[in-house]
C-alpha positions in Angstrom: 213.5 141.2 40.7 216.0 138.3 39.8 215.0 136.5 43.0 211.4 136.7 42.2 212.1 135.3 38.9 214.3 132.6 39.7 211.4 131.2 42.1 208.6 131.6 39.4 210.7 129.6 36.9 210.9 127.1 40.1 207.0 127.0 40.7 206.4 126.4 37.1 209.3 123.6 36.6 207.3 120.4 34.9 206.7 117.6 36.8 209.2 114.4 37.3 208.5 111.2 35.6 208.2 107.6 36.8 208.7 105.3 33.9 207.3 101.9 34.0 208.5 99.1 32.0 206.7 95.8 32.3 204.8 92.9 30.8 201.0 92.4 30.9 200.9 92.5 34.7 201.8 96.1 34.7 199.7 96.9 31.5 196.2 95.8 32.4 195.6 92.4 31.4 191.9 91.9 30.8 190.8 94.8 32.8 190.0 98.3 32.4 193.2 100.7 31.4 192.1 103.4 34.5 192.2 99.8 37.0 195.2 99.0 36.6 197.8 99.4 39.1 199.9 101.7 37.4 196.8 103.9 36.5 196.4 104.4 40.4 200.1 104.9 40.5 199.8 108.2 38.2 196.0 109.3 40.0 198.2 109.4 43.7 201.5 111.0 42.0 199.4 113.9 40.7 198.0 114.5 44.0 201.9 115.0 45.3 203.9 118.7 45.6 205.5 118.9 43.6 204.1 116.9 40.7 204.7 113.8 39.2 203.8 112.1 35.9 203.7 108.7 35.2 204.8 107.0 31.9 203.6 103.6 31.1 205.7 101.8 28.5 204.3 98.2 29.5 203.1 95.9 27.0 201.4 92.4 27.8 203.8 89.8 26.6 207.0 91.7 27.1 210.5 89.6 28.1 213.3 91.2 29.6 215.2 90.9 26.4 212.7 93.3 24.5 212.5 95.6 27.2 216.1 95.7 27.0 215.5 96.3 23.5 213.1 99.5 23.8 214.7 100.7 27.2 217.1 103.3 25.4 214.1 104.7 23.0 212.5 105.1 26.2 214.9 106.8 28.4 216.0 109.3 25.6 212.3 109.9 25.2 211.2 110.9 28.9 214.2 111.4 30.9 212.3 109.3 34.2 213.8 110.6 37.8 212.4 107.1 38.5 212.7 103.9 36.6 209.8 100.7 37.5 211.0 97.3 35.9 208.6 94.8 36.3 210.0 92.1 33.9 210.6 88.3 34.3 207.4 87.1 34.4 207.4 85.8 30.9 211.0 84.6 30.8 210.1 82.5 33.6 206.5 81.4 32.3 208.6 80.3 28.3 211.7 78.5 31.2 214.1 81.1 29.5 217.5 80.5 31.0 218.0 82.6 34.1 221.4 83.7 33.3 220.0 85.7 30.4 217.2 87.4 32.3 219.8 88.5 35.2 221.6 89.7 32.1 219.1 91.6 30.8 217.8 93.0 34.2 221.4 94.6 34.9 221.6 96.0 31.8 218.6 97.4 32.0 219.5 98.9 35.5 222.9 100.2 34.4 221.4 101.6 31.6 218.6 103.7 33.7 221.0 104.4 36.3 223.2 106.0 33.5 220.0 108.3 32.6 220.2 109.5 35.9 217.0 107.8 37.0 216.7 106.0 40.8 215.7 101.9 39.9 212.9 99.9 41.0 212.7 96.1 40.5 209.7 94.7 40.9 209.8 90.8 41.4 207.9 88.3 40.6 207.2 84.5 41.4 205.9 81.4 39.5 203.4 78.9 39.9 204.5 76.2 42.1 204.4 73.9 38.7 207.4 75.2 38.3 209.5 73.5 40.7 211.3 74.7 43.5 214.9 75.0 41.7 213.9 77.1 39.0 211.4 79.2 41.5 214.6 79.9 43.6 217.1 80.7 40.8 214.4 82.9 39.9 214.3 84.8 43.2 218.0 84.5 43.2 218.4 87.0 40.1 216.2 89.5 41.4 217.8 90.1 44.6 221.2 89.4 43.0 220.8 92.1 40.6 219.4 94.6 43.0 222.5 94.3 45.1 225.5 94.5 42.8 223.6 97.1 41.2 222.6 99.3 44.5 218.6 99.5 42.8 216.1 99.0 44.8 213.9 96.2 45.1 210.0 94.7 45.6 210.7 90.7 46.3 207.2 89.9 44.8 204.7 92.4 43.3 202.1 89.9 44.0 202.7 89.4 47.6 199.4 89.0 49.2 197.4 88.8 46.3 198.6 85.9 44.0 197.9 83.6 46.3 194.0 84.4 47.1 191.8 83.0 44.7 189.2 85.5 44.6 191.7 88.6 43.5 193.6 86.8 40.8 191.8 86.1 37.0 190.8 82.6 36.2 194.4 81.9 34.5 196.0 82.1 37.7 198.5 84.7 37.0 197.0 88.4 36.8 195.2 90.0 39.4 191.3 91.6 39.0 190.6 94.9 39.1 189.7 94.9 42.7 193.1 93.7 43.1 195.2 96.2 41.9 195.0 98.9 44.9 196.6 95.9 46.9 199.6 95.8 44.4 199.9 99.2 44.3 200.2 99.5 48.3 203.0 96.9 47.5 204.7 99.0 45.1 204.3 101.9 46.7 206.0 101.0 49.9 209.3 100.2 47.7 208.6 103.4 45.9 208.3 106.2 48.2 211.6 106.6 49.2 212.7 106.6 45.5 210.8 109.8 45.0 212.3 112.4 47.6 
């Protein structure tokens, strides 16, 4: 009878999170909520035994610093097996200094890492405009973090889609709608193994 019980409270054990933290790329910009990538993210986790949720804390706008900020709130909140950080973007768009946004970005790994949660850090690139030095640093703290830090990484979130005019917005920086099952195929590749 204690057997039988144990594997009913098993069966009925609520499903794992993926939090998402991230700027306007992750929340939707200009496009319907239920298109945007992390939308699809959540519509393919719920097909999956056993189930997942997905928790979208992204707001348009967002720099690592305030994520930093709210990460803790969030974290206490929804216990995530899976932390997504998809911040940088606007750092690098306002020239922030890079030494702050790698500072920020480990933090905010330690600090999900700490909540028991596996880390994913999505990447992200600038417009040429912005010269090549800063473009690289860029890069740099991405890939620097997700080293000393053992979290895993997505170079560029974009890849294969910010460069084709036809699935990026007129301002050059967030994809269409049509886009975003692209961007999710990237995410999900770095993803997957996070979830078994």
């Amino acid at each position: 009878m204690l057997l039988g019980a144990v594997a009913g409270t098993a069966r009925a054990a609520p499903p794992k999170t993926v939090l998402v933290l991230g700027d306007s790329l992750s929340a939707a910009h200009n496009i319907p909520v239920e298109s945007g990538w992390v939308h699809l993210l959540g519509d393919r986790l719920a097909k999956m035994e056993p189930g997942w949720t997905v928790v979208n804390a992204s707001i348009s706008g967002e720099t690592s610093l305030s994520g930093r900020n709210r990460l803790p709130a969030l974290l206490e909140k929804y216990h995530p097996a899976v932390l997504v950080i998809e911040l940088g973007a606007n750092d690098g768009l306002r020239g922030l200094p890079l030494a702050q946004l790698r500072d920020n970005l480990s933090s905010m790994v330690v600090a999900g890492q700490q909540a028991r949660a596996k880390v994913l850090l999505l990447g992200i690139e600038l417009p040429v405009n912005y010269g090549p030095q800063y473009r690289d640093g860029l890069r740099t703290v991405y890939a620097d973090v997700a080293k000393d830090r053992k979290a895993a990484l997505l170079p560029f979130l974009l890849d294969g889609v910010a460069l084709k005019p036809e699935m990026m917005q007129d301002d050059g920086l967030h994809p269409v709608a049509s886009a975003q099952p692209a961007v999710l195929d990237n995410v999900w590749k770095a993803l997957t193994p996070l979830l078994h």
